[in-house]
C-alpha positions as a Python dict, from the first residue, in 0.01 Angstrom:
ca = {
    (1, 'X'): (0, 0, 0),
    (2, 'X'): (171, 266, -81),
    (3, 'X'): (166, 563, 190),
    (4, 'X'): (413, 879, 151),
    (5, 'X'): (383, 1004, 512),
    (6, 'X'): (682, 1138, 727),
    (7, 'X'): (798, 916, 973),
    (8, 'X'): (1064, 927, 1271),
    (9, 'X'): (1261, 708, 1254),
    (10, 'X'): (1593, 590, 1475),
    (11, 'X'): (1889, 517, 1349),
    (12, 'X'): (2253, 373, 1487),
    (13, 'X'): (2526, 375, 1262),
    (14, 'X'): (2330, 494, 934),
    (15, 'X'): (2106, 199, 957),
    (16, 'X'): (1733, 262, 1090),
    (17, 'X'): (1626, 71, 1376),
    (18, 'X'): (1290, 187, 1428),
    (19, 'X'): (991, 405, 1300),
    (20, 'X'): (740, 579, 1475),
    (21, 'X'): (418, 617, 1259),
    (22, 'X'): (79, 720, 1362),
    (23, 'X'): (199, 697, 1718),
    (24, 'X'): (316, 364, 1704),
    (25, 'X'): (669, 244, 1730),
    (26, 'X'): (774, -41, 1496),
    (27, 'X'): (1109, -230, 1566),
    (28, 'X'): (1254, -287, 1288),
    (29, 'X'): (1405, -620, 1273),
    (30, 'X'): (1577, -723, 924),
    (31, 'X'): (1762, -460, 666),
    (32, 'X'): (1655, -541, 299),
    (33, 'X'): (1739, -349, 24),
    (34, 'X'): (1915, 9, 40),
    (35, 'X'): (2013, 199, -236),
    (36, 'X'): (2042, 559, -373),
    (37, 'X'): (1913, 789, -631),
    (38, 'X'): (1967, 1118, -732),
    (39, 'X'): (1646, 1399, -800),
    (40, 'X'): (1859, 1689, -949),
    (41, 'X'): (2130, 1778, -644),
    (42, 'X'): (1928, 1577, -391),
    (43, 'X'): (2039, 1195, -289),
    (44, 'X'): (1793, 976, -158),
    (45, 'X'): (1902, 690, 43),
    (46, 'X'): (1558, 425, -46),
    (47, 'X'): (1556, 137, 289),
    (48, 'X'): (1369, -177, 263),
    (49, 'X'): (1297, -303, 616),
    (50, 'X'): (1058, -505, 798),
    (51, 'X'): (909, -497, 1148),
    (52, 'X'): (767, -782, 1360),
    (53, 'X'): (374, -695, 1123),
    (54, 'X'): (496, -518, 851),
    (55, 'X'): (717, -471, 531),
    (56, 'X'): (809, -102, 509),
    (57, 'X'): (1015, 121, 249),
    (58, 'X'): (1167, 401, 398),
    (59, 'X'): (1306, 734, 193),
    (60, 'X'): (1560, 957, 338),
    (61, 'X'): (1584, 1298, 155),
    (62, 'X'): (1954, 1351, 263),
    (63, 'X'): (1897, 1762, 146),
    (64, 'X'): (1659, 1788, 429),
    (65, 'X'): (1658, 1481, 665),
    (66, 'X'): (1326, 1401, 621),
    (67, 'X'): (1214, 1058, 627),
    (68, 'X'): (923, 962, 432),
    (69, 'X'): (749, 581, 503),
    (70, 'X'): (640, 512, 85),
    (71, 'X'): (485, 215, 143),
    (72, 'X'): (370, -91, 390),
    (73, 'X'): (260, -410, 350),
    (74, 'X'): (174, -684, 605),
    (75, 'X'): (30, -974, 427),
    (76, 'X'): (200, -1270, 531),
    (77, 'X'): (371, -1147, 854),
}
């Protein structure tokens, strides 16, 4: 499902270790896919993670720190 909200999230050592969305705190709990794209002079760091419930993929506009949650899934969790 795809999302595009800003999220906390808490990271150690450049890698997230857990978001806070709509209140709730998710753990995350395996690293997936990370890589990077460019949008003009901006880098975005893309994370796939998942929690405990969900599957989430996590944006990180390094211009402006901002952390954007793109989309969820939980099917099969």
């Amino acid at each position: 499902m795809i999302i595009n909200e800003k999220v906390t999230v808490g990271i150690i050592d450049s890698i997230p270790k857990y978001v806070i969305w709509k209140g709730q705190s998710h753990t995350v709990v395996k690293i997936g896919l990370h890589h990077t794209f460019r949008d003009g002079k901006t880098m975005h760091h893309i994370f796939s993670v998942t929690s405990d419930t969900l599957f989430m993929r996590l944006n990180l506009n390094s211009d402006n720190l901002i952390w954007t949650l793109e989309e969820i899934e939980n099917n099969g969790f």
